[in-house]
C-alpha positions as CSV (number, residue, x, y, z in Angstrom):
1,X,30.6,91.7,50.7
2,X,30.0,93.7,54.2
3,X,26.9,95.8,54.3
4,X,24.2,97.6,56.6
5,X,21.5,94.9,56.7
6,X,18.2,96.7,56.2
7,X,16.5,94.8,58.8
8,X,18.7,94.4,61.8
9,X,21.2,96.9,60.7
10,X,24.4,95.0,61.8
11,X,27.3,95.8,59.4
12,X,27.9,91.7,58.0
13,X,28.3,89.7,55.2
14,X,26.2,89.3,52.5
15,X,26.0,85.5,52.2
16,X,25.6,84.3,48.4
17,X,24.5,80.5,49.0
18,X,25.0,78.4,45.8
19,X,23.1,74.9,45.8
20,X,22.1,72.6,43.5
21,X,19.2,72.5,41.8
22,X,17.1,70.0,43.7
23,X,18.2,72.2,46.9
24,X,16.9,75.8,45.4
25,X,14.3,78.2,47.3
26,X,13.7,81.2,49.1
27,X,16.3,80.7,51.5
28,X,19.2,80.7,49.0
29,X,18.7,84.5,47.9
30,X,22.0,86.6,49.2
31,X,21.2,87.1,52.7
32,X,22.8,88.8,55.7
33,X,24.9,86.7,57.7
34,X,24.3,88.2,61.0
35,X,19.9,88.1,60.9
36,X,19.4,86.4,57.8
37,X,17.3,88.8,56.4
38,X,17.6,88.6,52.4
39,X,19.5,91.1,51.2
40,X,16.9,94.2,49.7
41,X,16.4,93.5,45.8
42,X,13.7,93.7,43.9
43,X,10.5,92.4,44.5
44,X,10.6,88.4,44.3
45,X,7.1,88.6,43.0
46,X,7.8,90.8,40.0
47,X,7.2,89.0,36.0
48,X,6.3,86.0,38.1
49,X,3.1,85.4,35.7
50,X,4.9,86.1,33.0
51,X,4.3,83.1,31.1
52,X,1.2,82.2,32.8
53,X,-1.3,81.3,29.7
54,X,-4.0,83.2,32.4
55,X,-2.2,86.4,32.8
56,X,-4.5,88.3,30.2
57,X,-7.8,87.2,31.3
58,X,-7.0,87.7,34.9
59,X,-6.0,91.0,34.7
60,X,-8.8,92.5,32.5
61,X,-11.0,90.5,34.6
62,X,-8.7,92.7,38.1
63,X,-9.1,96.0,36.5
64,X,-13.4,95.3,37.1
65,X,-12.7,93.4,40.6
66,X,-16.3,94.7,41.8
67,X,-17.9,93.8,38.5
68,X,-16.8,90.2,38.4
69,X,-17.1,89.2,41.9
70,X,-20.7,90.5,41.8
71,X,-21.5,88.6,38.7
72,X,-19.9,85.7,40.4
73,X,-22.5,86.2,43.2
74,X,-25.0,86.2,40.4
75,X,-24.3,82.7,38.8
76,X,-24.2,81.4,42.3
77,X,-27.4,83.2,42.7
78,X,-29.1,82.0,39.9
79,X,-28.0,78.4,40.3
80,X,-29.5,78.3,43.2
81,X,-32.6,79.5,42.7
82,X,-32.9,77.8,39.1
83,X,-32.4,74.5,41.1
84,X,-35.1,75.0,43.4
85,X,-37.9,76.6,41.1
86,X,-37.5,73.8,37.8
87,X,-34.9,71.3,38.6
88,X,-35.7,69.8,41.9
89,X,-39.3,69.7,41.6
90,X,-39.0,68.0,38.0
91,X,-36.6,65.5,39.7
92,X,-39.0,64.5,42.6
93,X,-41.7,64.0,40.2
94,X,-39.7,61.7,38.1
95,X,-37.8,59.5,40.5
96,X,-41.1,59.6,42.6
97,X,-41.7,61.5,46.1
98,X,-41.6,58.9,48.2
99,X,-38.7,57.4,47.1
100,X,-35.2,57.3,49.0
101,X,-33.3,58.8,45.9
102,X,-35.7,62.4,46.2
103,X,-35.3,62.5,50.1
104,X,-31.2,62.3,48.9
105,X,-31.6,64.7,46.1
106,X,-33.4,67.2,48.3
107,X,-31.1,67.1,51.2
108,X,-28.1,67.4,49.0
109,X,-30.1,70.5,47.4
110,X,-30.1,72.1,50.7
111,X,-26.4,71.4,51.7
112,X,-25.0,72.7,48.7
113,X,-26.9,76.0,48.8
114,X,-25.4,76.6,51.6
115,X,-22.3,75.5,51.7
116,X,-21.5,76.8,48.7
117,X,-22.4,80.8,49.5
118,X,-21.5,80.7,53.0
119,X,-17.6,80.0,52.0
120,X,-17.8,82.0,49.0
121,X,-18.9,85.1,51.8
122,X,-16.0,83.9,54.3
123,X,-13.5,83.9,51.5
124,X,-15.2,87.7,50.8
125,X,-15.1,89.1,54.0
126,X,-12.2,87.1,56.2
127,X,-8.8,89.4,55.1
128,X,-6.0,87.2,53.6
129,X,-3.8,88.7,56.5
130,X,-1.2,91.7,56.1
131,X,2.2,92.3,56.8
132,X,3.0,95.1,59.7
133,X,6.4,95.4,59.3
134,X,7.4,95.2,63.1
135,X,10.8,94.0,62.6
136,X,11.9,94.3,66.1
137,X,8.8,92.8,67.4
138,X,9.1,89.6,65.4
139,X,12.9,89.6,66.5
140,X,11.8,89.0,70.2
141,X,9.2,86.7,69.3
142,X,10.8,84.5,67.0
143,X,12.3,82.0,69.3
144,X,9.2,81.0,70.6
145,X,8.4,79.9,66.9
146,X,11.3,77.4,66.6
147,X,10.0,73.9,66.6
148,X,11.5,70.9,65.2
149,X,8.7,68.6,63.6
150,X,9.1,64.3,63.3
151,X,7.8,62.6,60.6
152,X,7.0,59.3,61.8
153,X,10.2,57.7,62.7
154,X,11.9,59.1,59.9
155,X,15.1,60.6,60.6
156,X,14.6,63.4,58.3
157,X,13.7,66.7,60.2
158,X,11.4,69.3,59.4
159,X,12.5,72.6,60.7
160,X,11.9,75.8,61.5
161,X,14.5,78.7,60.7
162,X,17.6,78.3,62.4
163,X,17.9,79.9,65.9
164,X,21.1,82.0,64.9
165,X,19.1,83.8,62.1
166,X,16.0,84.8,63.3
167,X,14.6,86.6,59.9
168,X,15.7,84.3,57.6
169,X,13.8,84.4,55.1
170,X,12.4,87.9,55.1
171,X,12.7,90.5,52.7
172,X,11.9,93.7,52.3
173,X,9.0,95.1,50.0
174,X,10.3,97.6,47.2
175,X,6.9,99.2,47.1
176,X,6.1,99.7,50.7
177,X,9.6,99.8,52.5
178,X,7.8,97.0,54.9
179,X,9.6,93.9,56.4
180,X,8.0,90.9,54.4
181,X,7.8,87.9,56.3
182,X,8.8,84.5,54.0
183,X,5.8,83.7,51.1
184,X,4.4,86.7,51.6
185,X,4.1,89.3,48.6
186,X,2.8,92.6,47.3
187,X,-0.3,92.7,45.5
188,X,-0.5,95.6,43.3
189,X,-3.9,95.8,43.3
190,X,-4.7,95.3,47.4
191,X,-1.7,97.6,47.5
192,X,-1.0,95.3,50.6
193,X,1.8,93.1,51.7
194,X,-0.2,89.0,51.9
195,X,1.0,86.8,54.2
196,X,1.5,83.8,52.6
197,X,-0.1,84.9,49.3
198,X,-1.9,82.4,47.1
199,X,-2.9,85.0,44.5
200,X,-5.4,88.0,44.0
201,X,-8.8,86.3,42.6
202,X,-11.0,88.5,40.5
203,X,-14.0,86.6,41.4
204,X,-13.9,87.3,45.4
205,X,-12.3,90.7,44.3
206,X,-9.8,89.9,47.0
207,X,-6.3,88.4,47.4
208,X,-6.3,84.7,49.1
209,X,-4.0,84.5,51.3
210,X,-2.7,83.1,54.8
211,X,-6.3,83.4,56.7
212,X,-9.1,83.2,53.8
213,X,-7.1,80.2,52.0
214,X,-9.5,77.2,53.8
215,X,-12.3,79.2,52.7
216,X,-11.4,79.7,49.1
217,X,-10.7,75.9,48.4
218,X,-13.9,75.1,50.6
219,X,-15.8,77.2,48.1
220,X,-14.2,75.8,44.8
221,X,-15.3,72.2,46.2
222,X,-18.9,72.6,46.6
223,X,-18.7,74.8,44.2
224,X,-17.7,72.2,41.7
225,X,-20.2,69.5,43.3
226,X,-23.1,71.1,43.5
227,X,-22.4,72.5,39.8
228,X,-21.7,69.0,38.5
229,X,-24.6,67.3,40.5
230,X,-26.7,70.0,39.0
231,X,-25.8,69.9,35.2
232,X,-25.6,65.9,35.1
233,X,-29.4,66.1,36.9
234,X,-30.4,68.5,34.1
235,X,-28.9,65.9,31.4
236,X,-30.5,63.4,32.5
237,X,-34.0,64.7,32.4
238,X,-33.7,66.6,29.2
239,X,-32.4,63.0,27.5
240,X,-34.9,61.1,29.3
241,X,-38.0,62.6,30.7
242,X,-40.3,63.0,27.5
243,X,-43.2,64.3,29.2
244,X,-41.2,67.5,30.1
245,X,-43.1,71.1,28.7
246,X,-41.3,73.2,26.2
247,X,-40.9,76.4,28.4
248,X,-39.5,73.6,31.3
249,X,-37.0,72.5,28.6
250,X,-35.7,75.7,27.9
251,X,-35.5,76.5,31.5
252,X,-33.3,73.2,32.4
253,X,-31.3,73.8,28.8
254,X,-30.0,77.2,30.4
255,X,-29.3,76.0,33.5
256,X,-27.7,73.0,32.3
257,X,-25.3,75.4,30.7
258,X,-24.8,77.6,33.5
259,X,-23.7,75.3,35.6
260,X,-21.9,72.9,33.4
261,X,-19.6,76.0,32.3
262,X,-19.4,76.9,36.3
263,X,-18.5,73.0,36.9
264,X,-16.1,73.0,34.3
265,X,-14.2,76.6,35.3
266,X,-14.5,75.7,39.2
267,X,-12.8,72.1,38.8
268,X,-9.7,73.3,36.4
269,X,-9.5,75.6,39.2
270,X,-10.2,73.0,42.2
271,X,-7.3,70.9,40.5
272,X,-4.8,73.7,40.2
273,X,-5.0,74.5,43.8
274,X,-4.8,70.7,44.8
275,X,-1.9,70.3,43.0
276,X,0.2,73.3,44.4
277,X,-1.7,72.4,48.3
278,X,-0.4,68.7,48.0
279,X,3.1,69.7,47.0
280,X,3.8,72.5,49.5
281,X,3.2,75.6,47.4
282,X,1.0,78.6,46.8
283,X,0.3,79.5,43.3
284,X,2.5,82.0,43.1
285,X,5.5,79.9,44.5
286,X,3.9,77.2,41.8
287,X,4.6,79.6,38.8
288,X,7.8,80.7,40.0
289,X,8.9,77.2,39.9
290,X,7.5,76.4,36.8
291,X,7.1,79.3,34.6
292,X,10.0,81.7,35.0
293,X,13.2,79.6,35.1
294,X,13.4,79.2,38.8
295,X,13.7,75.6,38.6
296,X,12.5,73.9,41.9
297,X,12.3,77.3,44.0
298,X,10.9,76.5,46.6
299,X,10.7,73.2,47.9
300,X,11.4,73.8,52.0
301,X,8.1,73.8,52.8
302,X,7.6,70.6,50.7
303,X,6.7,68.3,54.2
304,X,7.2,64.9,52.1
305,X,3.9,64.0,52.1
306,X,0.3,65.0,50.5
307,X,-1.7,64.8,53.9
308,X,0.9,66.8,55.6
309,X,1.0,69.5,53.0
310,X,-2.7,69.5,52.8
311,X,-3.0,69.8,56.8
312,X,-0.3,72.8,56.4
313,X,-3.3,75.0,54.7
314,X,-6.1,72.8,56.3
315,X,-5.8,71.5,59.5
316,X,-4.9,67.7,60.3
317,X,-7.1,65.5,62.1
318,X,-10.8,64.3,62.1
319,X,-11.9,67.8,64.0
320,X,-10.8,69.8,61.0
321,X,-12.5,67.6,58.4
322,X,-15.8,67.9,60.1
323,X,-15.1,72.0,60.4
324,X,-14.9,71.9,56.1
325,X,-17.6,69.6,55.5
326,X,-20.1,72.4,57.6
327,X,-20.9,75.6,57.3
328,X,-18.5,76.5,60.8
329,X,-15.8,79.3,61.1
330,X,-12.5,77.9,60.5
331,X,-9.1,79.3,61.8
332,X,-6.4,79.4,59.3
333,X,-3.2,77.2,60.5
334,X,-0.3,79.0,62.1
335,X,0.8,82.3,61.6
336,X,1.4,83.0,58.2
337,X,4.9,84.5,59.3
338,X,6.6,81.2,60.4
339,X,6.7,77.6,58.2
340,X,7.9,74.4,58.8
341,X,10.4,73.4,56.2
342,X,12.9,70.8,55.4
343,X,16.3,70.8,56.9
344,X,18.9,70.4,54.3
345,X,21.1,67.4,54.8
């Protein structure tokens, strides 16, 4: 079927590519022959969370962004503070203040506090990055994106898109008429086209994206530490310590479930993001492959291997880990336009 591509306007071939199922993603959408630009259909995005069993609460927890995110910043808040007013100073008095195990306690005290805000504000405030649209632009700069990536000695490549078709991949957004790059999406409620969209989390009343990804799994990890440390330190002196006061009891009770509800919501989370980050995929890609009969789709950017995935989102090499493990700017990786993926064989 001949056509007017939308993107690069060349009257060619709309390429149907059919593949098996261990071969299906993005790139197999009817495409134009001459750019590669996938042929303009509906959004890819749309009845994606369909059968997600969190649709419901996240979207009545969306339509009151402002109102969650700021009571998110208030059970951060008050763990915090609760920590330092009743928990640690009960802790140093029973383990003893001169011992090794308060000087650890304390210092940990310190480093989650914060760690834990400081990525919670970065995730906030750094933008997920948005698609512009510039077609023409991204035509001339494309070739300087192609790279062909080893791994090891393997003889399998990883890829960039093909030099022929230099907006493979892209589509073009039913709601804003804008040229979407690949794994990018609309959100309905940023109203935006997201680079490389993870999803649009309630509790930062933001999408995560491309640029504030690193920040949003930073967050969930201290987040979940600090929250465990802190409800199985509460445990243990409410079980053990028998020269507590009442009103000291009741204070470590609530905090104890605070945070053990925060630890247990933050982890669930922490390992739903790991798994999708080790195999290649945002959450979104994660449901579609999953949850809405689009059986393996997609599984190019799948770099056949956990660390390599992971670095994909967070940076490979010792430099990187010392960036996450202090409270330092981090840049996201790439460009959230072009992706290594696997070359078909």
């Amino acid at each position: 079927m001949a056509a007017a591509c939308w993107a690069c306007g060349v009257h060619a071939r709309i390429v149907y590519v059919s593949c098996d199922a261990d071969q299906r993603g993005i790139y197999d959408a009817p495409h134009c022959e001459h750019c590669g630009a996938t042929a303009p259909v509906d959004n890819v995005n749309r009845g994606v969370f369909d059968e997600c069993c969190l649709r419901g609460p996240c979207r009545a927890l969306g339509r009151y962004g402002r109102a969650t995110s700021l009571c998110t910043m208030a059970t951060i808040t008050f763990c915090i503070v609760q920590n330092w007013r009743f928990l640690l100073p009960a802790l140093v008095e029973y383990v003893g203040s001169t011992s090794w195990l308060a000087a650890l306690l304390q210092g940990l005290a310190v480093y989650f506090s914060v760690l834990t805000p400081f990525n919670y504000a970065m995730t906030v405030v750094t933008p997920p990055g948005y698609a512009t649209g510039d077609v023409a632009r991204n035509l001339m700069i494309a070739p300087a994106r192609r790279r062909t990536l080893r791994d090891g000695d393997d003889d399998a490549l990883l890829a960039c898109d093909d030099d022929t078709q230099l907006l493979r991949g892209w589509r073009r957004c039913a709601e804003t008429g804008l040229a979407m790059p690949p794994r990018s999406h609309y959100c309905r409620r940023c109203q935006r086209v997201v680079l490389r969209m993870d999803h649009h989390c309630a509790f930062v009343n933001t999408c995560v994206g491309h640029q504030n990804h690193p920040y949003f799994l930073r967050m969930l990890a201290f987040a979940s530490a600090s929250t465990c440390l802190e409800s199985w330190c509460c445990l243990v002196l409410l079980l053990k310590d028998e020269a507590l006061a009442l009103a000291l009891r009741r204070q470590l009770g609530v905090l104890c479930v605070v945070a053990g509800g925060a630890c247990c919501f933050c982890t669930g989370l922490l390992g739903m993001q790991a798994l999708c980050v080790s195999n290649g995929l945002t959450f979104i890609e994660w449901q579609r492959s999953s949850g809405s009969g689009l059986d393996g789709q997609p599984i190019e950017h799948d770099l056949g291997s956990i660390y390599a995935n992971c670095g994909s989102v967070l940076g490979c090499g010792g430099a990187a880990l010392v960036r996450h493990l202090l409270p330092l700017p981090c840049s996201a990786v790439g460009d959230g336009i072009s992706f290594a993926r696997r070359r078909r064989a």
